[in-house]
N, C-alpha and C positions, 0 to 999 in steps of 0.2 A: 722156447725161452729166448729171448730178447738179449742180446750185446748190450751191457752195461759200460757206459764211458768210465765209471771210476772204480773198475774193479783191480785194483792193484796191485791184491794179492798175486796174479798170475804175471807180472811185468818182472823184468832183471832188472838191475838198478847198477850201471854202466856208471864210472868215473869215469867224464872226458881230460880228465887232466894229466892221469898215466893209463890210462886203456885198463885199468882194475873193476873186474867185475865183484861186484860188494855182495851180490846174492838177489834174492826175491823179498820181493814186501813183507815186512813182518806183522804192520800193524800201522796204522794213519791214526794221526793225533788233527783233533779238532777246535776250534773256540766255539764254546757251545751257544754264543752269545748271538754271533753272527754268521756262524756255519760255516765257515771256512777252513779250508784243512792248513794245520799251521805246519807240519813237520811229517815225513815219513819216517819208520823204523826200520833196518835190516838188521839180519843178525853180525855180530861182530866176528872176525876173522880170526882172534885166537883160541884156538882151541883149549887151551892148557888153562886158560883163564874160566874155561867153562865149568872146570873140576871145581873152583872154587866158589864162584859166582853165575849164579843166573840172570846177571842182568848186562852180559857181555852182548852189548847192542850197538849200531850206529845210528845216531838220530840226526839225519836231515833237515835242516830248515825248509823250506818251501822256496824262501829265495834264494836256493843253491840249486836248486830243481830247476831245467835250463829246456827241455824238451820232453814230450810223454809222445810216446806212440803207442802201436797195437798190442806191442810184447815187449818194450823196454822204454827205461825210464834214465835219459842222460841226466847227469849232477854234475858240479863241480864242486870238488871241496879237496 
C-alpha cells in the first residue's frame, strides 16, 4: 500500500508560536465545491470541558497551516 500525501490523521499538529503540541488530526474540513481543504481539527486541551461537551475541538484555518511534513504539521495561532 502506497504513502498517501494527505493522510493527516497520523501527523502532530505543533504550535510554532509557543512550542505547544495541540495533538493529532482529528478530522479535515473541505469546500466541496472546489476541493480544497479549508481547516483542520484537533482535539481540544481541556479536559474538564470534555465532561460537559463533545465538541471541545480546535479548528485550524488552512491559512494558519505554515508547514506539513512526514509526521508533523506546524501552525500558527
Amino acid at each position: 500500500m502506497g504513502d498517501k500525501g494527505l493522510d493527516f490523521k497520523h501527523k502532530e499538529v505543533v504550535n510554532i508560536t509557543d512550542g505547544k503540541r495541540l495533538g493529532y488530526v482529528q478530522d479535515v474540513c473541505a469546500d466541496l465545491e472546489t476541493g480544497t481543504i479549508t481547516s483542520i481539527i484537533v482535539p481540544g486541551n481541556n479536559k474538564m470541558l470534555k465532561f460537559f461537551s463533545s465538541s471541545n475541538e480546535i479548528i485550524i484555518p488552512w491559512q494558519k497551516i505554515k508547514c506539513i511534513g512526514e509526521d508533523i504539521i506546524l501552525v500558527e495561532i
